[in-house]
N, C-alpha and C positions, 0 to 999 in steps of 0.2 A: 492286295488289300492291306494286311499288315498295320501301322497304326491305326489307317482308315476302321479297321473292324471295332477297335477298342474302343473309338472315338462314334461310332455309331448305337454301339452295347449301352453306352453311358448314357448318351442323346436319349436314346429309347426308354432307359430306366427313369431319365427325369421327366420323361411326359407320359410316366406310366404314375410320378408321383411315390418311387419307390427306391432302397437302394437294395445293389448285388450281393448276389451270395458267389465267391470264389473258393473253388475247392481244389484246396492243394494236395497231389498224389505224386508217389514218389513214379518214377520209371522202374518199369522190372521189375516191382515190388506184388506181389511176391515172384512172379514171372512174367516175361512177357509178354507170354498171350492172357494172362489173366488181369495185366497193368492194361492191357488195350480196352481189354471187355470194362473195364473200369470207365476207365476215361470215356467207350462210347456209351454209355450208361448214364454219364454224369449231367450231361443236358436237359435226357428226360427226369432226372431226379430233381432238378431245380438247381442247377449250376449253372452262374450267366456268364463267368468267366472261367478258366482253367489254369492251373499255374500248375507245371509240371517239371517237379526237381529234376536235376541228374547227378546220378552217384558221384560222391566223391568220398575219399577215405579220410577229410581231416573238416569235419561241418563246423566250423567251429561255432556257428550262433545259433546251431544246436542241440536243442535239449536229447533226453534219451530215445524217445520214441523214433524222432527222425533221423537220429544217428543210427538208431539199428533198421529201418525201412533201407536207409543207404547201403548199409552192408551188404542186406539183401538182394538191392538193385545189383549191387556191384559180381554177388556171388550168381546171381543171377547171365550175369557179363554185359550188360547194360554200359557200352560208353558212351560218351556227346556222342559221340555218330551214331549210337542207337537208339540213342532217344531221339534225336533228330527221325530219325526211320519211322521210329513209334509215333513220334508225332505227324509225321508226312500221313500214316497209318488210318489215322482218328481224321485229320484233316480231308484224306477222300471220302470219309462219309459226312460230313459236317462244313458245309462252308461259310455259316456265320457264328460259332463260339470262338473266340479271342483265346488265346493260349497263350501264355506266360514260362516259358523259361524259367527256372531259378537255381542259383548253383554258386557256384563257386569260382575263382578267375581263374586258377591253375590250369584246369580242362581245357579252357577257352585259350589260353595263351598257347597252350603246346598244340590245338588247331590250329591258332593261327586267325586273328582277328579277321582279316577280308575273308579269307575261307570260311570261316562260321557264320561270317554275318549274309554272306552268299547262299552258304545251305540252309540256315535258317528260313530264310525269306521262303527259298525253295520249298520248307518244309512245312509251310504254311504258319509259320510262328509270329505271333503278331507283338511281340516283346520280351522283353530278357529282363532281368533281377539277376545284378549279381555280387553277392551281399559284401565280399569284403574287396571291391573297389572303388575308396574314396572319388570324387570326384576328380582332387587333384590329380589323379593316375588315371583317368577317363578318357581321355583326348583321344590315343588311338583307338579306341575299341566305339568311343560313341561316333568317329569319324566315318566309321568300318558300318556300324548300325546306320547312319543316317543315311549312308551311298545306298542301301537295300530299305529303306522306309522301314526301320524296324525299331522301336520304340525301347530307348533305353531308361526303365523306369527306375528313381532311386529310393531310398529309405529314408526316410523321417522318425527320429525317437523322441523320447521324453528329455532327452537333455541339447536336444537340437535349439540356440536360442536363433534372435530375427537375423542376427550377419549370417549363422550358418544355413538358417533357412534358404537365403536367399543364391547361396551358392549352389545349394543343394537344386533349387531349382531350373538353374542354369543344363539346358539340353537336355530337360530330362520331358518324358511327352508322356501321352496317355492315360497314369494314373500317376499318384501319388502314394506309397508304400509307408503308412505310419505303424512304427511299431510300438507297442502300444504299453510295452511293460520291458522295466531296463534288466537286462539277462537274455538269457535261451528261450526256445521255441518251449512250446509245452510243458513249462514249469506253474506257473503267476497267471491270476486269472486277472482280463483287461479291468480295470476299474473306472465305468462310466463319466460319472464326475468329472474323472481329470481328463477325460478321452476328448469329449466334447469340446473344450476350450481351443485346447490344441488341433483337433480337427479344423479348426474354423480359422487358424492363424496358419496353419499348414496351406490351407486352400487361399489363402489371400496373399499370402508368399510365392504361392506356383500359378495360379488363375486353373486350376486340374482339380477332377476329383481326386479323393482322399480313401484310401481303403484304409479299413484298420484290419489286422492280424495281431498272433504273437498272444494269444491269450484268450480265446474263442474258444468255451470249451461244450457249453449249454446251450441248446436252444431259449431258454430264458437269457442269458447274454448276451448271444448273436441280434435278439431283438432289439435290447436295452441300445448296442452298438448301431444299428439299424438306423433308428431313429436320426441320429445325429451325424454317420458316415456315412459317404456314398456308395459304401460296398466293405461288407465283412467277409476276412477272409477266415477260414478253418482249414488246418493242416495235421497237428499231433493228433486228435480225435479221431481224424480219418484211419490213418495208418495207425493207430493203435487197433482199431477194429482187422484188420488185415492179421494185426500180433497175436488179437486173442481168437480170431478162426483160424489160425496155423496150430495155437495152442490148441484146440478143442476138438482139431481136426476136421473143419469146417468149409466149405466154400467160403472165400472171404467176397467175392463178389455181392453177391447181396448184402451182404454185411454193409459192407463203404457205404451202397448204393442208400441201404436205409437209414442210416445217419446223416447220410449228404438230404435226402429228402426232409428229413425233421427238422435239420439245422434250415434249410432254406425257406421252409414254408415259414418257419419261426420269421425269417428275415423279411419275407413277403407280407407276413400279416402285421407286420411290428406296427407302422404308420398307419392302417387302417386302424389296428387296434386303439391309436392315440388317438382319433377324430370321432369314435364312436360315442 
């Protein structure tokens, strides 16, 4: 399946006349068998896609919350190969939510590009994000993703103009990753206004949908974003909730689970909301 999944997700969302809600969780965060219960959770809560980091020790487009989810994954001993596992894991019970990869290249190089992009596929993983490798350094690793149909999807920012868009869009499949606010993850909340425009010059540069991230932190947000992207992503908010039931001494299972549900319904009713 593999791209085919992500490219069916989407197909479905525009003749439901709606866009995605992506909910990104760290691996192993806070353990293993509690990142799985996560993630198999995550569908029925209203998640159309998945994007599932893996630890690494140096995030650099990182704000605080997903650097210390990382930790955890890591203290946890979560590597690409076990998140790979994790995700094979979710994928036996699930065989149409799309999963996303997201990480970093360090991991990915000392696997070993054709080995990863081989377990991958294996693992049921239908794309990879991996934030700090420019395109021009892409060659091997997208050659590695396209031999196993696995969709190597890239980032879009606000200072991205039309020449680097359109490099940006070179081999890149399935979505479109715009970031929505210049800095770290969970710092800067997206600001609609300037979202919209670029969404739309994003999408006419690649011919792909366009998710927005990087600043989703409301269900009032997620909707505003909704309206105008093909799918909002939410990540710091999640694992923030995992930080404050570790604090409070809580199951954090539910926790994610009910925020992932508020944030999505938000995303679900947005467009209904504007034709009423």
């Amino acid at each position: 399946m593999t791209t085919a999944r992500i490219d069916a997700r989407f197909a479905a969302l525009r003749a439901a006349g709606r866009a995605g809600f992506v909910a990104y969780v760290m691996a192993g965060d806070p353990t293993r068998d509690e990142a799985l219960q996560i993630l198999r959770g995550l569908p029925a809560a209203g998640a159309d896609l998945i994007e599932l980091g893996f630890p690494f020790s140096d995030p650099m487009a990182e704000g605080p919350p997903i650097q210390r989810a990382a930790l955890r994954g890591l203290k946890a001993g979560l590597t690409l190969k076990g998140t790979l596992a994790l995700a094979a894991d979710f994928r036996a019970g699930d065989a149409d939510t799309p999963v996303i990869l997201m990480g970093y290249l360090n991991p990915i190089e000392s696997y070993g590009y054709d080995a990863f992009a081989r377990d991958a596929a294996a693992a049921g993983v239908d794309g990879v994000i991996v934030v700090d490798c420019p395109p021009e350094e892409a060659g091997p690793l997208s050659d590695a993703l396209d031999a196993t149909s696995v969709s190597l999807i890239r980032l879009a920012t606000p200072t991205s103009d039309d020449a680097r868009l359109k490099i940006i869009a070179e081999r890149t499949s399935g979505f479109v990753y715009y970031v929505s606010v210049a800095g770290v993850t969970g710092v800067k909340e997206a600001q609609t206004l300037s979202v919209a425009p670029a969404v739309e010059r994003v999408r006419r540069a690649s011919g792909l949908p366009v998710a927005v991230g990087f600043g989703v932190k409301t269900p009032e947000r997620a909707a505003e974003i909704a309206r105008v992207a093909d799918a909002v992503v939410a990540g710091s908010v999640l694992v923030d909730e995992v930080a404050a039931a570790l604090e409070a001494n809580e199951p954090p299972v539910p926790r994610v689970l009910a925020r992932v549900k508020a944030l999505a319904d938000a995303v679900r009713g947005a467009r209904v909301a504007e034709t009423v």
